[in-house]
C-alpha positions in Angstrom: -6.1 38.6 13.3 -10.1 39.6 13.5 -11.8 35.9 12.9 -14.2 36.2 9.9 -18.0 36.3 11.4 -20.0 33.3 10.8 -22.5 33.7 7.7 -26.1 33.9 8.9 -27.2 30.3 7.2 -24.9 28.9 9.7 -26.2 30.8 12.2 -29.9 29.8 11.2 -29.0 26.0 10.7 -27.1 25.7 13.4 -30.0 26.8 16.2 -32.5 24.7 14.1 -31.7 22.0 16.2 -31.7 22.9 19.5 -35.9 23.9 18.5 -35.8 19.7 18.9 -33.7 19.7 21.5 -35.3 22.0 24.0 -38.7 20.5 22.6 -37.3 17.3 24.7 -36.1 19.5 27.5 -39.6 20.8 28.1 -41.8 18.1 27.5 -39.5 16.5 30.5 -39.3 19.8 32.9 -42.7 20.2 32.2 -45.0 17.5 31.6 -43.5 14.3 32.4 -43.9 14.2 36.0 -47.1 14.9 35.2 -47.8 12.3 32.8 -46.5 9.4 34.7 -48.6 10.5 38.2 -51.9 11.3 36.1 -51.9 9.5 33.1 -49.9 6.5 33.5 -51.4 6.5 37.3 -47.6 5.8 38.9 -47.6 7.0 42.3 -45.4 10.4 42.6 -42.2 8.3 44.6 -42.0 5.8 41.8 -42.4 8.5 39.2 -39.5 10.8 40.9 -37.4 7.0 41.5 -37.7 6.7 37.3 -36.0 10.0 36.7 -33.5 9.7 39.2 -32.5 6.2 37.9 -32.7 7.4 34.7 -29.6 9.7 35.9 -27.5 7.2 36.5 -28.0 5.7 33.1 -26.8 9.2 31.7 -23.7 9.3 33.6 -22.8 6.3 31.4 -24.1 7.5 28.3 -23.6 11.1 27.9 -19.6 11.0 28.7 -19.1 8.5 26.4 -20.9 9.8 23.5 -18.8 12.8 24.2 -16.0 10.6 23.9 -16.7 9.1 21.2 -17.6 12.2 18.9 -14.0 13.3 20.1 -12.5 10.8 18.6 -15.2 9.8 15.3 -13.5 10.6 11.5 -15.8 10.2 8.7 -16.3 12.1 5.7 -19.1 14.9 7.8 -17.4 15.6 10.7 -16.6 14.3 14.0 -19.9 15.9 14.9 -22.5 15.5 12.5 -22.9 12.0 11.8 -24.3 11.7 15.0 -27.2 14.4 14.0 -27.8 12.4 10.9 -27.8 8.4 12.6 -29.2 9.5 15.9 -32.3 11.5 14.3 -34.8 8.8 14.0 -34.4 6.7 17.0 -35.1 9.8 18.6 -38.2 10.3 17.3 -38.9 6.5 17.9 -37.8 6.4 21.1 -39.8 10.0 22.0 -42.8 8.0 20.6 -42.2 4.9 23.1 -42.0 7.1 26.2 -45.3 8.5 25.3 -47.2 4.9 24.5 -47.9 3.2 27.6 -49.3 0.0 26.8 -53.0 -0.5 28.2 -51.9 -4.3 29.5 -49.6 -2.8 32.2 -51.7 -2.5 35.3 -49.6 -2.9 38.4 -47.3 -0.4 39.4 -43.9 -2.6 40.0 -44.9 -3.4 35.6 -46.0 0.3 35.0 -42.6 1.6 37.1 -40.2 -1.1 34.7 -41.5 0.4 31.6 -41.4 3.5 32.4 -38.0 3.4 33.6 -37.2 1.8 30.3 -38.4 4.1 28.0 -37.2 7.2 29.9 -33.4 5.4 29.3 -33.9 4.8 25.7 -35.4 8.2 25.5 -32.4 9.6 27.5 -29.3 8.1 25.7 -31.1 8.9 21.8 -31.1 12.8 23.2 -27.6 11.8 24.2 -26.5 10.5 20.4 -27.8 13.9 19.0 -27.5 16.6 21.3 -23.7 16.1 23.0 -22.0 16.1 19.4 -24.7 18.8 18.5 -23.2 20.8 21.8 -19.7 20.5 21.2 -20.0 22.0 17.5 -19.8 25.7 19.6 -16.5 26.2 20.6 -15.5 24.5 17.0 -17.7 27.2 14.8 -16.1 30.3 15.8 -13.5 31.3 18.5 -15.0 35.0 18.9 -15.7 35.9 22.5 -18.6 37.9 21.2 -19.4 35.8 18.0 -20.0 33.1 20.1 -22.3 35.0 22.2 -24.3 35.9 18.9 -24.1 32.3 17.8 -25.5 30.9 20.5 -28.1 34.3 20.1 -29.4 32.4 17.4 -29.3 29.3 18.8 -31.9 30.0 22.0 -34.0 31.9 19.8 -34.8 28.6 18.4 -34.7 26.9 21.8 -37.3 29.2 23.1 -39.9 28.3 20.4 -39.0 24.6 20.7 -40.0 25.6 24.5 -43.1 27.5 23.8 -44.1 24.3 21.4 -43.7 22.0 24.2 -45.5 24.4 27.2 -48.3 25.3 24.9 -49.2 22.6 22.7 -49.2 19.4 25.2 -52.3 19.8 26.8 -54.5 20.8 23.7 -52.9 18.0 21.9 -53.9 15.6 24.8 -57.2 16.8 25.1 -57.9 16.9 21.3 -58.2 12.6 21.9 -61.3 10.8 23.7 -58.7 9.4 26.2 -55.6 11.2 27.5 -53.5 8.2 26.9 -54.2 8.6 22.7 -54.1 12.5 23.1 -49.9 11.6 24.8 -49.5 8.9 22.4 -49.9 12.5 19.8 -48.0 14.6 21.2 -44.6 11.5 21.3 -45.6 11.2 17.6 -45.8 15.0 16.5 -42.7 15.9 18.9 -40.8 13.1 18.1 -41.0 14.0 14.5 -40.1 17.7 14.8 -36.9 16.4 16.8 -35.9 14.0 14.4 -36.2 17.1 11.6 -34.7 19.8 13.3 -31.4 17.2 13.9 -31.2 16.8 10.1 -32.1 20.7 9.2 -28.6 20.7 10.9 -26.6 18.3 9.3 -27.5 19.6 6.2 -26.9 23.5 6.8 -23.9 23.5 8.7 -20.8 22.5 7.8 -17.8 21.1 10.1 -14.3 23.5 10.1 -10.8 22.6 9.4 -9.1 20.8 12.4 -5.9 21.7 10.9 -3.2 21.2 13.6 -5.5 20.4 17.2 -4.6 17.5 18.6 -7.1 15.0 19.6 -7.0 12.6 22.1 -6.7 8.9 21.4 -6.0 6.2 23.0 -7.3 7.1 26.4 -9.7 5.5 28.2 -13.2 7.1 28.5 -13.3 7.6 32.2 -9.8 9.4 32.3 -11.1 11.9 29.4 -14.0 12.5 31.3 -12.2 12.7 34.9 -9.9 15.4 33.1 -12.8 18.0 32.5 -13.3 18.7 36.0 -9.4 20.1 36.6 -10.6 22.8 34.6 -11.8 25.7 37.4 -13.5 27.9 35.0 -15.6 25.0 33.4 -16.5 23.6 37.3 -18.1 27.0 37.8 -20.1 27.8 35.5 -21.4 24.0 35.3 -22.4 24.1 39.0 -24.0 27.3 38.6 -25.7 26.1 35.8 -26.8 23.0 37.4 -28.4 25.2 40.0 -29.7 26.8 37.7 -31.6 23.9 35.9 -32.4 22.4 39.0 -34.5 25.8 39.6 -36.0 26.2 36.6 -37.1 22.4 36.3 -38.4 22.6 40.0 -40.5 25.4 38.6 -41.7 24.3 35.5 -42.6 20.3 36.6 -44.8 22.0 39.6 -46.2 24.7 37.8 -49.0 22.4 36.1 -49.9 20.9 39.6 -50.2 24.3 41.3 -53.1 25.6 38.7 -54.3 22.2 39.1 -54.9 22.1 43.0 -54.8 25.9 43.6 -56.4 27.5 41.2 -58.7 24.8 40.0 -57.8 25.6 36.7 -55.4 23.5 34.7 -55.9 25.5 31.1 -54.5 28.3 32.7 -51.1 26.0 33.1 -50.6 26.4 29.3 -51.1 30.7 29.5 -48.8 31.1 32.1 -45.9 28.9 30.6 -46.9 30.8 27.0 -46.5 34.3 28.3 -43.5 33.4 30.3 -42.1 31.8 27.3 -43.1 34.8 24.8 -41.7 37.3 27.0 -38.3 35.6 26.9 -38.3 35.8 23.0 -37.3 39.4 22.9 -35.2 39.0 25.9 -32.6 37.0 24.7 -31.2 39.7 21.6 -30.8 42.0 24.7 -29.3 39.9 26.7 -26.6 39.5 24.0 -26.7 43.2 23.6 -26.5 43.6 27.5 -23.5 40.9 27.8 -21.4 43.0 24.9 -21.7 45.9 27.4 -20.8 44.3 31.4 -20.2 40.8 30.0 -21.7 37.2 30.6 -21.5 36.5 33.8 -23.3 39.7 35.3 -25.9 39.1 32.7 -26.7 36.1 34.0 -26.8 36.6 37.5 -29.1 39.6 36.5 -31.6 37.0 34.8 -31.1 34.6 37.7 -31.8 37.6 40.3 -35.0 38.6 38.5 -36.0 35.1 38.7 -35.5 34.7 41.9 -37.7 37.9 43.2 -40.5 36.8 40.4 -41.1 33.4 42.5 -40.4 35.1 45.9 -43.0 37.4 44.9 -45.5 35.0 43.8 -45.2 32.9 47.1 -46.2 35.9 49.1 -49.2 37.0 46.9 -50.0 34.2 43.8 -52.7 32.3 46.1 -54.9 35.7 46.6 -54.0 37.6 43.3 -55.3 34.5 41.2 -54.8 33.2 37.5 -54.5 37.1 36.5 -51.7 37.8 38.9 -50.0 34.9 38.5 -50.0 35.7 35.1 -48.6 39.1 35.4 -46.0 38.1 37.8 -44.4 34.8 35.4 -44.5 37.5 32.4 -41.7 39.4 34.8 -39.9 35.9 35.6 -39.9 35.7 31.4 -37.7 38.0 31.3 -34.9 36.5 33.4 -35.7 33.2 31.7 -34.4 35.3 28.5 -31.0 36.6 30.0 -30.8 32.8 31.7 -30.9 31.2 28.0 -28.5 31.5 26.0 -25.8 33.1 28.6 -24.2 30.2 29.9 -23.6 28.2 26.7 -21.8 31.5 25.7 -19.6 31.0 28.5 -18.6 27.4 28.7 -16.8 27.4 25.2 -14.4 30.2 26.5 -13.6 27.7 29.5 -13.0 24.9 27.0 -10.7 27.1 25.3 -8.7 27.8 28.5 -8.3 23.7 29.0 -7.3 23.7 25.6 -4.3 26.5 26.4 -3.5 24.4 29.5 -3.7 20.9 28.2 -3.3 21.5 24.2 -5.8 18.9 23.5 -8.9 19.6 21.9 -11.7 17.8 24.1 -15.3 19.4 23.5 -16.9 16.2 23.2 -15.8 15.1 26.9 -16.5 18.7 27.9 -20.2 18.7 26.5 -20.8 15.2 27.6 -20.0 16.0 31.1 -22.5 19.1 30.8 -25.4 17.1 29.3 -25.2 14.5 32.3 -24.9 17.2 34.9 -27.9 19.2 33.4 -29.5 16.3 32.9 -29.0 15.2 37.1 -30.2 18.9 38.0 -33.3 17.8 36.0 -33.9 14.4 37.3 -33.0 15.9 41.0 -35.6 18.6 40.3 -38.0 16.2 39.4 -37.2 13.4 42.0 -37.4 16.5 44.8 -41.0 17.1 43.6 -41.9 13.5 43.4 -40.4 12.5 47.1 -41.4 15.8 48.6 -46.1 15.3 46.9 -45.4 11.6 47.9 -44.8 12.8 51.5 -46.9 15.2 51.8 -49.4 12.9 51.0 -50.5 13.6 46.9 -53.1 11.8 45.2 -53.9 12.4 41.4 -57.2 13.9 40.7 -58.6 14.6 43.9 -59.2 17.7 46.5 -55.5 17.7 48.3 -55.2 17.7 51.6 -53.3 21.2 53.6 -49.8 19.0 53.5 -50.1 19.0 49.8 -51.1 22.2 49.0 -48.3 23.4 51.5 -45.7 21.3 48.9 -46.9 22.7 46.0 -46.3 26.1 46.8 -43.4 25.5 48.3 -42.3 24.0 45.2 -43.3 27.4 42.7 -42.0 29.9 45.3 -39.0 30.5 48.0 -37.6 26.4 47.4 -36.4 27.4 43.2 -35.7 30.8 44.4 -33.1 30.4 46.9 -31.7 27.9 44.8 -31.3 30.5 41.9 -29.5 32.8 44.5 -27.0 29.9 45.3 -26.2 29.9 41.4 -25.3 33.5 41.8 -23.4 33.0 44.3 -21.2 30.4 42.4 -21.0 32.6 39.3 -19.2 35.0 41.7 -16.1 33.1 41.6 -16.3 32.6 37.5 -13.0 34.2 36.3 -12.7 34.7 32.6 -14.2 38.1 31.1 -13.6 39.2 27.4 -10.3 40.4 28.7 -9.1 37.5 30.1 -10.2 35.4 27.0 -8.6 37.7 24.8 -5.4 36.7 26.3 -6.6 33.4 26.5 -7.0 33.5 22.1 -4.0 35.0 22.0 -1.6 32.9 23.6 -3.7 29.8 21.5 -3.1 31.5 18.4 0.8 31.9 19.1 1.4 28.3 19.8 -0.3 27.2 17.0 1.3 29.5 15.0 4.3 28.3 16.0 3.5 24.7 15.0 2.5 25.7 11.8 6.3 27.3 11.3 7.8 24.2 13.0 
């Protein structure tokens, strides 16, 4: 039977939230590496230590919180009370990260802070966004409504992305002090998180569970452990952790390169916007694209075209200048439009083949596991550009030496771009295409089927 399409407020209210969500993603690729080497004055190896550690915290959190929505029964959902409850420490806790307090001075006090905040910060993202994730595969089991769902979705995740590229730095600079103009921007962002969450809750509406088994009784670390027997899902999560891992490379060194290159850190914020407008109209393509030679090759097209922008822009961004570079990251916008959306299209059709293997509905586990492994391509990316400026000798705010010029373009050329080729290469082995999962639905719909007539 042809599943009924999902109404367009649900749709709408159901992308709402990820404008909060990759609000957070960005202000971390982007800025926070940043912020803690030039504002808070960390050194760059204590900086990339704090995100790394902060890892570690997540591969607590983030499966468990999975876990947990799994199991959760209440009178919303098993997945929305955690949009409602988790929406305003967010915004607190996005507020914190961006407050350093003026009496820390030494950099062992500065680095414990930071490393706190960043935590808190970390597991509120958790509370909303794995619950908020695992809502996909549970909205509609359409191979191609899903793809239009999450259509939605990104459209909204690429002007929370735009938000957080363009606005940071006039926001900062709006203040007599760069620590006030941060202080803003945790405010502002923190509130526009802690909205979107609830725009959510409010508009969309759990289904029916009906006759899906859930798992109880089992321990946390067995229900996460049980994701990864799951080929299909293993795939596309390490290509997409490539994949992050690229992008956050890029987007973290991106501010220093105008910086210390160019001499012109405005020009950060036009680069980032153009990239970020250009992948607006992308992503309806994409979708369109995907209906025609499926997911995976549309990815690994936007990957590919991402991959040849920064090659590119190695060779020739130092002599072509602001206007070049420009030019050349409006090109890279469009991969970062078929890159969007694509994947979270793809991992609900692996969840769907665990559940046909397994018969027990685990998308909280599933999502948990993805939000911790996108989050450790993040912290690595960020980490990698920390160790490698620290190295190579970076200091904040002065003329760099050859070693760390050499880094930085290292960093926004060949380093993310051969990493984006690897991702291809993993999304090679990805098996499941619309006929596959066709079969896939099918065979689902016959057991249950046959439970209902039991």
């Amino acid at each position: 039977m042809k599943e009924q399409k999902l109404s367009l407020r649900t749709k709408l209210g159901f992308g709402v939230c990820d404008l909060g969500g990759n609000l957070y993603f960005t202000v971390i690729a982007f800025w926070l590496m940043n912020y803690l080497t030039d504002t808070v004055h960390l050194s760059a190896a204590l900086a990339g230590t704090v995100v790394m550690i902060g890892r570690i915290w997540d591969a607590v959190t983030d499966p468990a919180v999975g876990v947990l929505s799994d199991r959760t029964r209440s009178r919303w959902g098993r997945r929305r009370p955690y949009l409602l409850f988790g929406s305003v420490p967010l915004a607190l806790a996005m507020i914190f990260m961006f407050s350093v307090p003026s009496f820390l001075e030494s950099q062992m006090s500065l680095f414990w802070w930071a490393l706190l905040a960043y935590c808190l910060l970390g597991t509120a993202y958790t509370v909303v966004i794995v619950p908020y994730a695992a809502l996909t595969p549970e909205l509609t089991t359409d191979y191609r409504e899903r793809s239009s769902l999450n259509g939605y979705r990104f459209v909204f995740a690429l002007f929370g992305t735009l938000i957080g590229a363009v606005a940071v730095l006039p926001l900062r600079d709006a203040f007599d002090t760069v620590e006030k103009g941060f202080s803003a921007v945790g405010i502002i962002f923190g509130i526009i998180m802690a909205l979107s969450a609830l725009v959510t809750f409010l508009a969309v509406r759990e289904p029916e569970h009906g006759t899906r088994e859930i798992p109880k009784g089992e321990g946390i670390v067995a229900s996460y452990l049980k994701v990864f027997a799951c080929k299909p899902y293993l795939l596309i999560t390490f290509a997409y952790v490539l994949h992050i891992l690229a992008i956050t490379i890029v987007s973290g060194i991106m501010v220093y390169y105008f910086k210390y290159v160019y001499n012109n850190e405005g020009a950060t914020t036009l680069a980032l916007g153009l990239l970020l407008i250009v992948s607006i109209p992308s992503i309806p393509v994409s979708v369109l694209i995907s209906r025609r030679i499926g997911k995976k090759a549309t990815y690994a097209i936007g990957l590919g075209i991402f991959a040849v922008a920064l090659f590119v822009f190695y060779f020739v961004g130092e002599g072509v200048g602001t206007g070049g570079a420009l030019l050349i990251f409006a090109v890279a916008g469009i991969g970062n439009g078929f890159v969007f959306p694509t994947p979270y299209a793809m991992v609900p059709d692996a969840i769907d083949q665990d559940y046909l293997d397994t018969g027990i509905r685990k998308e909280g586990a599933f999502y948990g596991t993805w939000t911790l492994l996108t989050k450790t391509g993040q912290g690595l990316a960020n980490g990698i550009i920390g160790w490698m400026l620290g190295i190579a000798g970076f200091q904040a705010d002065i003329v760099q030496n050859a070693a760390s010029l050499g880094a930085i373009k290292l960093l926004l050329g060949p380093l993310p771009a051969v990493v984006f080729l690897l991702s291809i290469l993993v999304l090679i082995f990805y098996p499941i295409n619309e006929e596959r999962y066709n079969a896939i639905r099918s065979a689902i719909e016959a057991r249950e089927a046959g439970r209902g007539g039991a």
